[in-house]
Phi, psi and omega in degrees: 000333188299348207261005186241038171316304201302308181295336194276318160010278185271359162323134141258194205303324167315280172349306197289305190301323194267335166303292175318348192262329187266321186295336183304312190308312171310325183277316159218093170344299202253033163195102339320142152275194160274351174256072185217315208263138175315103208287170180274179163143181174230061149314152161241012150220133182247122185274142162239101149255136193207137159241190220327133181088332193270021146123356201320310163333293188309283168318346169271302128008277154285348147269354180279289191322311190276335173296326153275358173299314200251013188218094171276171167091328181223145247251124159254129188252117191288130182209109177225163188296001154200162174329302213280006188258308148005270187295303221263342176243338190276315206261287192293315212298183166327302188230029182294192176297298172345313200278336213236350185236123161331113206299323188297345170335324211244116198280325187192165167194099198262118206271301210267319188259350154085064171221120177240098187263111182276128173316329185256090166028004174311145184222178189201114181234116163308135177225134152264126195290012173277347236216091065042261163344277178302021160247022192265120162115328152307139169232176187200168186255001204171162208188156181199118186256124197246152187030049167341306179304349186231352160325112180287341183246106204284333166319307173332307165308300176285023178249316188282322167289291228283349162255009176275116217184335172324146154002169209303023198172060177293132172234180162231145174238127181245147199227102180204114159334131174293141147219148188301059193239151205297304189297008150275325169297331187310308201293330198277336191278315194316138178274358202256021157258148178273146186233099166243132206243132166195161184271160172319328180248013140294329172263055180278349183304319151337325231226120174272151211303324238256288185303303175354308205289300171001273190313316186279331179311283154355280175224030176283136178038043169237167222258355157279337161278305168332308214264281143346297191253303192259352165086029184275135163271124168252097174308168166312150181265139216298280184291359163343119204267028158232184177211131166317279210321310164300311166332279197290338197298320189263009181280151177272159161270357202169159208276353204277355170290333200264135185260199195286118208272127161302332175202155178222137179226123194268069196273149171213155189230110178281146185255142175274041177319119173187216182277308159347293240254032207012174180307309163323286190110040184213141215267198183325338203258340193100352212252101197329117159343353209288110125007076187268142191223054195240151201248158190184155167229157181215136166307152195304331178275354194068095200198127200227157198213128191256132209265303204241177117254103181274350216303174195198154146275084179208131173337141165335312213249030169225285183332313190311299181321289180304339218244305175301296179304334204264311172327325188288290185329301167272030210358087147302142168258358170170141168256154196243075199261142182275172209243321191276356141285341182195023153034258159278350170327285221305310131355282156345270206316311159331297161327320188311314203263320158201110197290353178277339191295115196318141140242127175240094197290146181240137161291077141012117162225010159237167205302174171262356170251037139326276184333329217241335200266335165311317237258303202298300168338281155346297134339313188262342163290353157096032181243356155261127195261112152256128184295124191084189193241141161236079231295307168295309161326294183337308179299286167282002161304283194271036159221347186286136188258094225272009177277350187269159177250098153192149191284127179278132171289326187299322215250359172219021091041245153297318198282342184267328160322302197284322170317271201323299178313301171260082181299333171275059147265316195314307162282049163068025213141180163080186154183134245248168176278355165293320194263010149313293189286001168268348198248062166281137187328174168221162158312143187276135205280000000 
């Protein structure tokens, strides 16, 4: 830097920030790389597929920033899977905008209302992708879309196109771990997208050495580090009891889709969070610990439509906690947690937390992909609904390998929700005159 006084002299400070950012690159190859910094071209979409750790923030991040630098005046739009992800890692985080631009830079930053305002009239407006709606009727000249792959509502997107509309070259930058979902398969094909692909260990100069290790230890050659860490799109796995293709046949776009339910069940697989489970939340195997949580309901005609995925990584009495609000919430008729990891705890704990609440607890008493393949069954009869995109379910459905020993929290769950709900599903069908009379109207939810 010493050696260039004269240009930096009359810089001001934005300038001063974005020069320092592009001299790095040159300067040190692995902090900015050069597939950090925005390529040319009159792309309308630059896709980063990356994973986890490889800077995907940052990058998104200096690109808003130098785009409201050199564009006064125009208004960029922000899309993370809800407000507070927004805010709290695009804008506010480490390596949020916030991070990457100079306060005189910044005119305003209205925190509640997701409005980031630049002295030379440039804007920044926050969206969350649970809100569809709220992009209908905004335009933008440009837009940075974050973890594209996990967005439950996929409309969101196409709202976010029909108003990107702004002056001669409108783009989007999208920053997202790959998962196999069709429109991220769409994208990658389009010619008028730039595609940049990079791994977790390219930034390790970033990265402290001790998780690296971790990390490679861990997952180096499971189809979940793939995916993860290196940024492999992964068709379904060959034995899977699901399929992407079904999934998607039967999905709903919205809960305003979903017709009137007859029962709601709140299912859960509870985690044996402790000393077991190591300092991580994660057991013997590597494979994580979370709480699985998902709620579903089923119609008078039986048709069953899965509302949520709450799992969560948390002490007993905060799932628990998660478990009782989903119960409210949906006006549920019961929740339904198996039992053979913590047997009346688990009960017990719920209880703590609101003692009117049904809980109708279950006992395993077959392997799980006994358990799991009626439920699958179902699926391929076009008789399951996901409201939405559930990306991580989605994800361990059509990868879980049922020969490995390990538990899916997500997928038994569900299987115990849905169990509860169609209890004939396990003889292939039908249904009887006990489960006929049960299946009475609920407040609409």
């Amino acid at each position: 830097m010493a050696a260039h006084p004269e240009p930096w002299r009359d810089l001001d400070p934005w300038d001063k920030a974005r020069l320092r950012w592009t001299l790095q690159t040159s300067l040190h190859p692995h902090d900015p790389r050069p597939n950090q910094v925005t390529p040319p071209g009159d792309w309308l979409i630059w896709l980063i597929l990356a994973g986890r750790g490889f800077g995907k923030t940052r990058t998104g991040a200096e690109d808003v920033s130098d785009y409201a630098r050199t564009h006064p005046g125009h208004r960029i739009a922000v899309v993370a899977g809800d407000y507070s992800e927004a805010r709290d890692v695009c804008i506010e985080g480490d390596s949020g905008i916030l991070s990457c631009v100079p306060s005189e830079a910044v005119q305003s930053w209205n925190r509640s209302l997701g409005e980031l305002i630049f002295v030379n009239g440039a804007r920044v407006d926050l969206y969350s992708a649970e809100k569809p709606g709220a992009l209908r009727g905004p335009q933008h000249h440009r837009a940075w879309v974050d973890e594209l792959a996990k967005w439950r509502y996929l409309e969101t997107w196409d709202q976010l196109m029909f108003g990107l509309r702004l002056g001669q070259n409108p783009q989007v930058v999208v920053t997202t771990t790959p998962k196999p979902i069709p429109l991220l398969m769409d994208l990658v094909e389009r010619p008028t997208t730039v595609v940049t692909r990079g791994s977790t260990f390219e930034n390790e100069r970033n990265l402290a050495p001790a998780a690296l290790a971790e990390l490679r230890s861990r997952y180096e050659g499971t189809r979940l580090g793939r995916q993860e860490l290196y940024a492999e799109l992964l068709a379904d796995f060959e034995g899977a009891l699901w399929r992407r293709e079904v999934i998607e046949q039967s999905r709903v776009n919205s809960l305003a889709d979903v017709p009137q339910l007859s029962r709601i069940a709140v299912g859960i697989d509870p985690s044996t969070w402790g000393p077991a489970a190591g300092s991580d939340g994660r057991d013997d195997t590597g494979h994580g610990v979370e709480t699985g949580i998902i709620v579903a309901g089923i119609t008078p005609d039986l048709n069953v439509y899965v509302l949520d995925d709450l799992s969560c990584r948390k002490a007993p009495h905060e799932w628990a906690q998660v478990a009782v609000d989903a119960y409210h919430n949906r006006h549920a008729t019961a929740i339904v947690p198996e039992l053979n990891a913590g047997g009346a705890m688990v009960t017990s704990t719920i209880h703590l937390i609101d003692s009117t609440a049904r809980v109708d607890g279950v006992r395993a008493a077959q392997g799980k992909r006994a358990r799991a393949e009626p439920v699958a069954a179902l699926y391929e009869q076009g008789r399951v609904h996901h409201v939405g995109r559930f990306a991580d379910l989605e994800d361990q459905c059509c990868s879980w390998d049922p020969r490995e020993n390990y538990s899916p929290d997500r997928i038994d769950a569900l299987v115990w929700a849905i169990t509860w709900l169609a209890p004939w599903a396990p003889s292939g069908g039908g249904t009887s005159a006990a489960v006929t009379e049960h299946l009475r109207p609920l407040k609409r939810y």
